[in-house]
C-alpha positions as CSV (number, residue, x, y, z in Angstrom):
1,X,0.0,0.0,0.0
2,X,2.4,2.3,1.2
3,X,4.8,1.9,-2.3
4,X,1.5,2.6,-4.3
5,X,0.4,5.6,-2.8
6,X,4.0,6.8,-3.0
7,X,4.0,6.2,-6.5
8,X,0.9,7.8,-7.2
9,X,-0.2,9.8,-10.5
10,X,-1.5,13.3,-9.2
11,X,-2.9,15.5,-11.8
12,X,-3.2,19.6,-10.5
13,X,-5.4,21.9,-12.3
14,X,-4.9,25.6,-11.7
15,X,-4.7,28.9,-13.5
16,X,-2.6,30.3,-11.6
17,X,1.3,28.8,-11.5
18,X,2.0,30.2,-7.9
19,X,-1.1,27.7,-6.8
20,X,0.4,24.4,-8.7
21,X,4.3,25.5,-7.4
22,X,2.9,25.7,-3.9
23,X,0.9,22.2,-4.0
24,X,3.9,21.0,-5.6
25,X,6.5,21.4,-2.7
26,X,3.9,20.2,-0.1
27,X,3.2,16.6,-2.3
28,X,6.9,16.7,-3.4
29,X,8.3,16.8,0.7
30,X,5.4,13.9,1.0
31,X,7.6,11.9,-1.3
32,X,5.4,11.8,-4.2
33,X,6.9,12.7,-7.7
34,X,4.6,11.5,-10.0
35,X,2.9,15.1,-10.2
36,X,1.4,16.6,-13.2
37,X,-0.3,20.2,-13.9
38,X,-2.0,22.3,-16.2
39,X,-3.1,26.4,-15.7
40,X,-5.5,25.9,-18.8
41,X,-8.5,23.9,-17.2
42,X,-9.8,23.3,-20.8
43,X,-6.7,20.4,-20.9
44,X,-8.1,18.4,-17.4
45,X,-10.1,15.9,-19.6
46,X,-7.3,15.3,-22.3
47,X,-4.8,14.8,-19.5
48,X,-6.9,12.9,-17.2
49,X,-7.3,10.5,-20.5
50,X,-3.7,10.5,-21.3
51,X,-2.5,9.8,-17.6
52,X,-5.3,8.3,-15.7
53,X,-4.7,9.8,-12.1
54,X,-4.9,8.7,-9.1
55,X,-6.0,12.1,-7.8
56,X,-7.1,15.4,-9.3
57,X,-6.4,18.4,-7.4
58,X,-8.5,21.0,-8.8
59,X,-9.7,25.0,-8.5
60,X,-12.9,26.1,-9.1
61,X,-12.8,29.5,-9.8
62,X,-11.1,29.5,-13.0
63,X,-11.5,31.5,-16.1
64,X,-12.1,30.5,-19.6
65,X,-14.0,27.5,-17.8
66,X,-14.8,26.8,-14.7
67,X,-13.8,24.1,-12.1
68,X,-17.6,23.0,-11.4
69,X,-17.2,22.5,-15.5
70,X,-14.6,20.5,-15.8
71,X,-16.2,18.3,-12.9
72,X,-19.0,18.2,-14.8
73,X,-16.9,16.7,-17.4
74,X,-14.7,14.6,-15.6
75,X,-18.2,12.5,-14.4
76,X,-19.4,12.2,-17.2
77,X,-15.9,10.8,-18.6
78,X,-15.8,8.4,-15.0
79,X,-19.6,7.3,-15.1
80,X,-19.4,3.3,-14.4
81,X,-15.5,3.6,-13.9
82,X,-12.8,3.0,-11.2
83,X,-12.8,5.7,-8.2
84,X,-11.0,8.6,-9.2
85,X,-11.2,11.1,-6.3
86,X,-11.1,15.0,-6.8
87,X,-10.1,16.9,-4.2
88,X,-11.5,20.8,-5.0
89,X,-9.5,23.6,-4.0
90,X,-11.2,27.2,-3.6
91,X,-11.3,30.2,-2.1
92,X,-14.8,30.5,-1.9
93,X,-15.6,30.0,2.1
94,X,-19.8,30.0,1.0
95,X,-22.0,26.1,1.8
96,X,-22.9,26.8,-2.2
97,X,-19.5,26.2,-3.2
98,X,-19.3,23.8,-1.6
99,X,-23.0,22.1,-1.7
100,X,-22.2,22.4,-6.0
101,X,-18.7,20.8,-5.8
102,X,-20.2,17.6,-3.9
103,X,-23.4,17.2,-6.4
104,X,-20.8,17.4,-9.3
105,X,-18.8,14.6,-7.8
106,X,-15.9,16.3,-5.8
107,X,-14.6,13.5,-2.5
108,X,-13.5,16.1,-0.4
109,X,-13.0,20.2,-0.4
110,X,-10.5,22.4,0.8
111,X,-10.3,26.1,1.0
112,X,-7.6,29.0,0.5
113,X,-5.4,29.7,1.9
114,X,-4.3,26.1,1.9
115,X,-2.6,24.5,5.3
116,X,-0.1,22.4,4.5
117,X,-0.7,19.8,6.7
118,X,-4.5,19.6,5.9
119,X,-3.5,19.0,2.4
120,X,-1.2,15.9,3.0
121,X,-4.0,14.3,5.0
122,X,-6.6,14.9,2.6
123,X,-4.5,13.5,-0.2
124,X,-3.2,10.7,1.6
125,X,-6.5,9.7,3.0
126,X,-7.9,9.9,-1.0
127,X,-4.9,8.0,-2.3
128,X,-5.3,5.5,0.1
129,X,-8.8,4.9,-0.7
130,X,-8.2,4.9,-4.5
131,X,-5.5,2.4,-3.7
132,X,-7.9,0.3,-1.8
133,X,-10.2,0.7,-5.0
134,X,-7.5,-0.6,-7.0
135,X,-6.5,-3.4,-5.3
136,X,-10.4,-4.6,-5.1
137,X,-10.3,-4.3,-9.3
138,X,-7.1,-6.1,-9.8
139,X,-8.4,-8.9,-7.7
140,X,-11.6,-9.1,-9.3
141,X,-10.1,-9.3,-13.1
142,X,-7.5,-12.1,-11.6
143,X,-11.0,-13.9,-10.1
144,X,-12.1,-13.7,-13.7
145,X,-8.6,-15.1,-15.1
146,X,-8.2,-17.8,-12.8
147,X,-9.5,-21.4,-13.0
148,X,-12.0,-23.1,-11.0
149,X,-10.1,-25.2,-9.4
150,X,-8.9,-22.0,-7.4
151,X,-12.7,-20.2,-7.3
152,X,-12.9,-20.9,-3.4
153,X,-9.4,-19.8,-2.4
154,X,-9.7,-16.6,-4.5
155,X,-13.3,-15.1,-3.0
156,X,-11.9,-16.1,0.4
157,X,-8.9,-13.4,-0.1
158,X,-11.5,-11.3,-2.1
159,X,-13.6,-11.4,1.2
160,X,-10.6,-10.5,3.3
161,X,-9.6,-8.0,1.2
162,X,-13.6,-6.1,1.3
163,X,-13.1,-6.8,5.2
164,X,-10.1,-4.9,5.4
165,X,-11.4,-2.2,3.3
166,X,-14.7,-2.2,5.8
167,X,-12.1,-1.9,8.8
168,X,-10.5,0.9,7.3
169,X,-13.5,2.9,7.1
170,X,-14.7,1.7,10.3
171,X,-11.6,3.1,12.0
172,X,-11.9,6.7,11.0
173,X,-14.9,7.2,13.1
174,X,-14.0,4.2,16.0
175,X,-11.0,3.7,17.2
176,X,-11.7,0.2,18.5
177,X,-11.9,-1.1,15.3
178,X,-14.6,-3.8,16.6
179,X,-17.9,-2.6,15.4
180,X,-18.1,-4.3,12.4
181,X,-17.5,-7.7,14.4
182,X,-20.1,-7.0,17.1
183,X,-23.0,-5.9,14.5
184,X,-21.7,-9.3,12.5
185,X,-22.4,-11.2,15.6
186,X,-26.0,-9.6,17.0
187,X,-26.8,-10.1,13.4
188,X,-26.5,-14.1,13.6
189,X,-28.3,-14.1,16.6
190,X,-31.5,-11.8,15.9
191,X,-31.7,-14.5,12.7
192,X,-30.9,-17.4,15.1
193,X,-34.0,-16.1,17.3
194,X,-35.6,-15.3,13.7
195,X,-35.6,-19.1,13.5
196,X,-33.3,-18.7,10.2
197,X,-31.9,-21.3,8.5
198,X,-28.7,-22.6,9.8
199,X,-26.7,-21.5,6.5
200,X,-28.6,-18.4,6.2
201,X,-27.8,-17.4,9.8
202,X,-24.2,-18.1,8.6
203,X,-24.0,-16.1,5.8
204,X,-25.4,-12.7,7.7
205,X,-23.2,-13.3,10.5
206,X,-20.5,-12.8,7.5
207,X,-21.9,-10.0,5.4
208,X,-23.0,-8.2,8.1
209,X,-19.8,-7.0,8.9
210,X,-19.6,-5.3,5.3
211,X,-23.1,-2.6,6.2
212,X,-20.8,0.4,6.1
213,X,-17.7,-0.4,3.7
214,X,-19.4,2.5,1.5
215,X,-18.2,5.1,4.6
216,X,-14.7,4.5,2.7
217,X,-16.1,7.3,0.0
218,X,-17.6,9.6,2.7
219,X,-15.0,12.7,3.7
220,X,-13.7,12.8,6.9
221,X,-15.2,16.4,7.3
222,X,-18.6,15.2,6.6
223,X,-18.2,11.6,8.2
224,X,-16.4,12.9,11.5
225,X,-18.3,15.9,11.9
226,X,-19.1,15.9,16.0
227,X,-21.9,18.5,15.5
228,X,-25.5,17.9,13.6
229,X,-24.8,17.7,9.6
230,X,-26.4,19.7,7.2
231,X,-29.1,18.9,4.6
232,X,-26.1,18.8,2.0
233,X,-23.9,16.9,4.1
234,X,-26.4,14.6,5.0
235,X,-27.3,14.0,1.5
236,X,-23.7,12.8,0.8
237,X,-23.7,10.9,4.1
238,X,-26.3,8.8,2.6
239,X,-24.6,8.1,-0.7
240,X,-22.4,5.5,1.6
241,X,-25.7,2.9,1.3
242,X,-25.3,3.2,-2.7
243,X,-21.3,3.3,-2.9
244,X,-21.3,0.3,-0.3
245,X,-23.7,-2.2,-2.7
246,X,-21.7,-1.3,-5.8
247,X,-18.5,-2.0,-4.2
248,X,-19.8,-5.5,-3.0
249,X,-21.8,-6.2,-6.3
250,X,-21.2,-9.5,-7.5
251,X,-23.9,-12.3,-9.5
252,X,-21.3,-15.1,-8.9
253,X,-20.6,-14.8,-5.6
254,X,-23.6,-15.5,-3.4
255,X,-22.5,-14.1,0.0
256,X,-21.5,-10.8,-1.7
257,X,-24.6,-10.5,-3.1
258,X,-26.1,-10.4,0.4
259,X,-23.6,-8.3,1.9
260,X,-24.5,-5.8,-1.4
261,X,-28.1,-6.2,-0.1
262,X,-27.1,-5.3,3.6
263,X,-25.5,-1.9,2.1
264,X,-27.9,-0.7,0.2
265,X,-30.9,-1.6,2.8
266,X,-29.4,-1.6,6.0
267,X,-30.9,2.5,6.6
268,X,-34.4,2.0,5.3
269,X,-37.2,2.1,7.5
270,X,-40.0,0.1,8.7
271,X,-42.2,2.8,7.8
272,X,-41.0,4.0,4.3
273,X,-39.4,7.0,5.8
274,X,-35.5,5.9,5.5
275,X,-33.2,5.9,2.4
276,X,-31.3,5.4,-0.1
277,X,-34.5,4.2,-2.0
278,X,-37.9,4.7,0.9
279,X,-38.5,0.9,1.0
280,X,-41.8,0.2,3.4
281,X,-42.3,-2.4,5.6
282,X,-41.6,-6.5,4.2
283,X,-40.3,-4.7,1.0
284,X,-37.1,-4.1,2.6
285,X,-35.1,-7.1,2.6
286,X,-35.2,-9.1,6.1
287,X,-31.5,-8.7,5.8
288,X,-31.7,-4.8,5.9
289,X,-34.4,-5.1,8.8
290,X,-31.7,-7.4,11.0
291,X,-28.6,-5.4,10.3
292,X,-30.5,-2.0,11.1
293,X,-31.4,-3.2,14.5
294,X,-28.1,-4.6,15.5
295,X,-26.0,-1.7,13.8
296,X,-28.2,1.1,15.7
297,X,-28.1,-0.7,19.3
298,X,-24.1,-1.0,18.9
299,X,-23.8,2.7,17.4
300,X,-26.0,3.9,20.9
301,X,-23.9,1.5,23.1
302,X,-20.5,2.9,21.7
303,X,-19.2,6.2,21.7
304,X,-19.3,8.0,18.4
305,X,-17.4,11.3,17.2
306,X,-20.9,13.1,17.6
307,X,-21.9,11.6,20.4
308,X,-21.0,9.6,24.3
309,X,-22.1,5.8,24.8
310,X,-25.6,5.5,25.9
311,X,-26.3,3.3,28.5
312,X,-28.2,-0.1,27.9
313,X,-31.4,0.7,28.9
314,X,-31.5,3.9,27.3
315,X,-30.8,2.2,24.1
316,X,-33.1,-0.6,24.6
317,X,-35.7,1.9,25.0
318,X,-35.1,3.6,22.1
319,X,-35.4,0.5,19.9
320,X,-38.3,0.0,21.4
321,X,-40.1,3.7,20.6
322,X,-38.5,3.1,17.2
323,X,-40.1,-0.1,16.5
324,X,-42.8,-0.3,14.3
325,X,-41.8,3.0,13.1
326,X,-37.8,2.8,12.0
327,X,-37.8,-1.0,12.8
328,X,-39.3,-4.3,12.1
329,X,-41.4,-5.3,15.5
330,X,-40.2,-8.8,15.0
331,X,-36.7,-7.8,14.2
332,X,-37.0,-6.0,17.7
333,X,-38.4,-8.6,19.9
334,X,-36.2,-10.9,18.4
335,X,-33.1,-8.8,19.5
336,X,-34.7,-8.1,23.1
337,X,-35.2,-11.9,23.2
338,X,-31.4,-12.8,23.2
339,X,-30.4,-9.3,24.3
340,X,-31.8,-8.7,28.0
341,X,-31.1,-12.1,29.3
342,X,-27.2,-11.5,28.4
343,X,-26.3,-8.7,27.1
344,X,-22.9,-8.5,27.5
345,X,-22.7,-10.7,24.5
346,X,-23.3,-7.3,22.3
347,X,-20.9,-5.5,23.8
């Protein structure tokens, strides 16, 4: 990981040559040399063509044509393609700016004057989730290549590799590093008291793990934000649901296609009022209904960057005001069955 990111193609639009100098020396003292630039903005989709970047660095305010242009462009050029990340550069302060760079498909934002330091994490953090993005292709096209003599050896590391990739979203907004595991486990036992299939309970147990692997596309300004996020933010919050159930996508690979399923459902509500699509009531997947049970009780019972650990009770009761509402009544009792003779066990 570390020699790829080093090694990195980063592509700098700017009109103005001080800008691209300055970025310049603060990626070059990173260690990264594989930097490319261009003051005329009209040349971002050419380039990005010829050298395929890792990372686009690029100004909005621009003339000749703007930055929120040449994002425009740069989607349309990416639709149904690898993550590419943008990271926009501006020194317009206003929630417009940055409301339009977000719809147009920027990852993250940054305004001028730039701090050093904030831009070496920002493009680290991007490069190492392109990287990630990479890895995940090249192992799906050698899945593809390889015989199927090798079929069960080869998802086993694909699954390890989605699992690492969940973990390293999951540790920019818990330290602990164990959510993923605990919502995995209440998950097998809400189906267990579900009266699930053996197998079936198996299989959750496993993709549960992979609800939020989508938070790996989320910026940490948005997705560690410890105050209440705004109607824009929130709107790319939710985008995590849809990123998540492409990254797992897969027709050959059952237990991906449930973990996909768990994504993309996972925030719906019982009553038709949750996203990414309003599902209502048995039309959300029994999968989604589980997992949003067992993820909310372990976000309530842990501490968040928003928010201190509730206590048990407290989140027990919540469940229960949000059942038949936000949750599944079964899916509920089913939890408070296992849950409040032991609960330590979802700890």
């Amino acid at each position: 990981m570390e020699d790829r990111v080093a090694q990195a193609r980063i592509l700098i639009v700017d009109d103005e040559e001080d800008n691209v100098q300055v970025l310049r020396r603060i990626l070059e003292a990173e260690g990264y040399a594989n930097i490319h630039s261009t003051n005329r903005p009209e040349e971002a989709r050419e380039l990005t063509q010829e050298l395929d970047p890792d990372l686009i660095l690029l100004d909005i305010v621009m003339p000749r044509m703007s930055g929120q242009e040449v994002l425009r462009e740069l989607q349309a050029m990416d639709a149904g393609a690898l993550y590419r990340p943008v990271l926009v550069l501006t020194s317009d302060h206003s929630r417009q700016a940055q409301r339009e760079a977000w719809a147009g498909g920027a990852k993250d934002f940054l305004t001028k004057p730039l701090s050093p330091s904030e831009v070496r994490q920002r493009v680290r953090n991007l490069l190492e989730t392109r990287m990630l993005y990479r890895m995940l292709r090249e192992h799906n096209e050698d899945l593809e290549d390889r015989v199927h003599a090798r079929t069960a050896e080869l998802e086993e590391a694909r699954l390890q590799i989605l699992y690492r990739l969940a973990r390293a979203a999951e540790y920019r907004d818990d330290d602990t590093g164990q959510h993923t595991r605990r919502v995995g486990r209440a998950a097998g036992r809400i189906a267990e008291a579900l009266d699930l299939e053996p197998s079936e309970v198996i299989r959750l147990r496993m993709a549960a793990p992979l609800h939020d692997v989508g938070k790996i596309g989320i910026p940490d300004s948005i997705l560690l934000n410890a105050g209440k996020l705004s109607v824009s933010d929130f709107e790319v919050m939710k985008t995590h649901c849809a990123i998540g159930a492409d990254l797992l996508s897969s027709e050959d690979v059952p237990l991906l296609g449930l973990a996909a399923e768990v994504a993309l459902t996972h925030h719906e509500w019982w009553d038709g009022s949750g996203y990414p699509r309003g599902l209502a009531g048995e039309a959300v997947p029994l999968s989604g209904r589980i997992v949003a049970v067992a993820d909310t009780f372990d976000a309530l019972t842990h501490s968040r960057p928003y928010k201190p650990p509730w206590p048990v009770e407290r989140a027990l009761q919540e469940l229960n005001e949000l059942s038949g509402r936000a949750f599944d009544p079964s899916v509920v009792e089913a939890f408070r069955s296992v849950a409040e003779p032991a609960v330590e066990q979802f700890l």
